[in-house]
C-alpha positions as CSV (number, residue, x, y, z in Angstrom):
1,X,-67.6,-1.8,-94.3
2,X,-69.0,-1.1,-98.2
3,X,-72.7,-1.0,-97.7
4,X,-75.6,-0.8,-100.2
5,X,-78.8,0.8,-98.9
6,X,-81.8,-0.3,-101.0
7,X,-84.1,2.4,-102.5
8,X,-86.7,1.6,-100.0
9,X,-84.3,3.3,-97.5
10,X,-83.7,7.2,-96.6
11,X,-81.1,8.3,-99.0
12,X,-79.5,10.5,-96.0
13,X,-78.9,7.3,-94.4
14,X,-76.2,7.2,-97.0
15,X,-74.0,10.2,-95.9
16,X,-74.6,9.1,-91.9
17,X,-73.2,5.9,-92.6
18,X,-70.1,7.4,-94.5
19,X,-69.8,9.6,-91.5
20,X,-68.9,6.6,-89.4
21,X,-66.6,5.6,-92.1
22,X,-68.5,2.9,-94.1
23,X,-67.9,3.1,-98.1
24,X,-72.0,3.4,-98.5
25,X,-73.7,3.5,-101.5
26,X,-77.3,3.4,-102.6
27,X,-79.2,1.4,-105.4
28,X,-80.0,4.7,-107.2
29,X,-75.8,5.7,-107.6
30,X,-76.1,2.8,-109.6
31,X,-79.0,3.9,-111.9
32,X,-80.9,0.4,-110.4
33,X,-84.1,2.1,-109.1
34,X,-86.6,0.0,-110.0
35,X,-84.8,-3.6,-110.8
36,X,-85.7,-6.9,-110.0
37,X,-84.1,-8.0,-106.5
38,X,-82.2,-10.3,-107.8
39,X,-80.5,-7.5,-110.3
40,X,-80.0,-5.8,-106.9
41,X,-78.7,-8.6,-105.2
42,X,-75.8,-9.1,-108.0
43,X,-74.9,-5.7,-107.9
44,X,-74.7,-5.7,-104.1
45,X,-72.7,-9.1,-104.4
46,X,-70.3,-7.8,-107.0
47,X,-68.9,-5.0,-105.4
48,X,-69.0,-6.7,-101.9
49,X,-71.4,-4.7,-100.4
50,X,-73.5,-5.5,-97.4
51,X,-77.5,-4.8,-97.8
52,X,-79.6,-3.3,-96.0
53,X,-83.3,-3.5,-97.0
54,X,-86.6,-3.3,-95.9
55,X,-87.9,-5.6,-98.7
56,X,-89.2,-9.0,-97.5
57,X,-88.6,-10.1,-100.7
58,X,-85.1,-11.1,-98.7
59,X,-86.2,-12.5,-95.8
60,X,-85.7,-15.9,-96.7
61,X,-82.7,-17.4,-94.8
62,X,-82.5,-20.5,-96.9
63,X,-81.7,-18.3,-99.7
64,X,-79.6,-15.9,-98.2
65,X,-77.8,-18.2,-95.5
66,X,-74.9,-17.0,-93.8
67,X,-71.7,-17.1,-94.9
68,X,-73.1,-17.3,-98.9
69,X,-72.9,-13.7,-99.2
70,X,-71.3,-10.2,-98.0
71,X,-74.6,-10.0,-95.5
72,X,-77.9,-8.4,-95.4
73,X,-79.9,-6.3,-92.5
74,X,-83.2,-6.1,-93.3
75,X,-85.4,-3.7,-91.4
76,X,-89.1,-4.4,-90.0
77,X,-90.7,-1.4,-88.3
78,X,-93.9,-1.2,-87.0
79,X,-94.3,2.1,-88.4
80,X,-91.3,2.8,-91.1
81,X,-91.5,6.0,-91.8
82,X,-88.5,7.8,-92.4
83,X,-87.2,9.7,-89.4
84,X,-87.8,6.5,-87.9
85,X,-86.0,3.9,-90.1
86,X,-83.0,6.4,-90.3
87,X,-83.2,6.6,-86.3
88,X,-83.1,2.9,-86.3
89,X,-80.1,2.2,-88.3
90,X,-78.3,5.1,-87.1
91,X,-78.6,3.5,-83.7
92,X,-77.6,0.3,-85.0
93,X,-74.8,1.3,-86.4
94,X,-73.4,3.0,-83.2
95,X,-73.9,0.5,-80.8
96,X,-73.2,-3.0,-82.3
97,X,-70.1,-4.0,-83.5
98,X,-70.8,-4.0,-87.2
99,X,-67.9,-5.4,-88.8
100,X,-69.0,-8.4,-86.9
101,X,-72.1,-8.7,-89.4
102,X,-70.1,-9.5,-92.3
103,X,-71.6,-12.8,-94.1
104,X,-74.1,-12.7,-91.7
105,X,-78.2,-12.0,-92.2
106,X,-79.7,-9.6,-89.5
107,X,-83.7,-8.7,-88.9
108,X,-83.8,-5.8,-86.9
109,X,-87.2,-4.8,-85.2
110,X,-88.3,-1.6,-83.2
111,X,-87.2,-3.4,-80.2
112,X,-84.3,-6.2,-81.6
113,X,-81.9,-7.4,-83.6
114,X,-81.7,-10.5,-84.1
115,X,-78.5,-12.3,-86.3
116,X,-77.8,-15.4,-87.5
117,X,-73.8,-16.0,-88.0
118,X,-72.1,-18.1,-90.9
């Protein structure tokens, strides 16, 4: 799967994921610290890359409905600090079926993931 983890995420996150085999790539390879989302969300769009994010900014599922885009896990911790985030993902991303997520939008909690399907 080609990913594109947003700045707000661990940037080792980047070389775990590419150990599973993903094509992962972060905001910042791109020079886009710092944009406007929707800057992001072109980039992310134009080279077919899933997002994950913690920015709420892309929580809305009427904008980002399924099946409009290459999909979009966004991450709400209680308490997202980084050992924790990467934990979370990392443990995402070996137990779910991922490839499954494409074109879909994903919230995933301490305790769940929740996904909504094209």
């Amino acid at each position: 799967m080609r990913i594109k983890l947003d700045e707000n995420l661990p940037v080792v996150l980047t070389g775990v994921l590419r150990s599973y085999g993903h094509d992962a790539d972060t905001v910042a390879d791109e020079r886009l610290v710092g944009q406007p989302d929707e800057t992001i969300w072109q980039a992310a769009q134009r080279s077919e890359r899933f997002l994950i994010t913690q920015d709420l900014d892309f929580s809305d599922i009427r904008t980002f409905a399924p099946g409009t885009h290459y999909g979009v896990l966004l991450v709400r911790l209680a308490k997202p600090g980084r050992r924790a985030l990467l934990e979370r993902v990392r443990s995402l991303f070996e137990r779910e079926d991922v490839e499954a997520w494409r074109g879909c939008f994903l919230v995933a909690t301490d305790r769940k993931l929740r996904i909504r399907r094209p």
